[in-house]
C-alpha positions in Angstrom: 0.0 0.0 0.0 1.5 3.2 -1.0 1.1 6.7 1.0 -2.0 9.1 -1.0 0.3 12.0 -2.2 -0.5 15.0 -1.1 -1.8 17.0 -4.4 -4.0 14.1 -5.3 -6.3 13.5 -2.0 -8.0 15.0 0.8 -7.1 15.0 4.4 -9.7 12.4 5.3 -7.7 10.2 2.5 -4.5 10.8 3.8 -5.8 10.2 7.6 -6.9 7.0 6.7 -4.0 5.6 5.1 -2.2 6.2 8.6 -4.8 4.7 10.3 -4.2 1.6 8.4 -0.4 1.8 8.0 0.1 2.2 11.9 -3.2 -0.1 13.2 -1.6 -2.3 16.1 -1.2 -6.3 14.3 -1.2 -7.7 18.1 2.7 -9.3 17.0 4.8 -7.3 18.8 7.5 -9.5 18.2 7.0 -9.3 14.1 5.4 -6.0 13.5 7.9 -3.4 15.1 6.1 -0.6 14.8 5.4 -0.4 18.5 9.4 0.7 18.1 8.8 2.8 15.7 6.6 4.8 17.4 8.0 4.6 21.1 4.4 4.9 22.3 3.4 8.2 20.7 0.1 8.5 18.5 1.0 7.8 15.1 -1.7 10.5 13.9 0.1 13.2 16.0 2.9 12.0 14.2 1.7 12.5 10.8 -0.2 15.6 11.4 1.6 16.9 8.9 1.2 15.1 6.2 -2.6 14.7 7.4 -3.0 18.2 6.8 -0.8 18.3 2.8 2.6 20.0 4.3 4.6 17.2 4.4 5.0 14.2 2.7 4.3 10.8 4.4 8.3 9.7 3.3 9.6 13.3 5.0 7.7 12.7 8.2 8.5 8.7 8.1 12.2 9.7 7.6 11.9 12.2 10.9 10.2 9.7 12.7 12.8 7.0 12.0 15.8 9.9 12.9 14.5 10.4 16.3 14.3 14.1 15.1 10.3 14.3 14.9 9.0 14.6 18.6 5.8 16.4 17.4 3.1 14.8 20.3 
């Protein structure tokens, strides 16, 4: 599944696909997004690209840095 890009949907679009792309899989041990995300809210996260600033890939590169601590 690849991100919406921002010029061609709408917020409610873009706020589903993070929805989906971050909902918990219940495999902790598998999934590692729980590690990823260090227990913040993944649509705090990617508020950004939610609202068309950013793209998903800038925000996702942020997250990954340890340099996106948006709550």
């Amino acid at each position: 599944m690849t991100a919406p890009n921002i010029e061609n949907s709408t917020n409610e679009e873009r706020l589903t696909y993070v929805r989906e792309a971050w909902k918990c899989l219940n495999d902790c041990e598998s999934c590692g997004k729980c590690r990823i995300l260090r227990g913040r809210n993944a649509e705090s996260l990617y508020t950004d690209y939610i609202n068309g600033k950013r793209s998903y890939m800038d925000v996702t590169f942020d997250i990954r840095n340890n340099s996106y601590k948006k709550e």
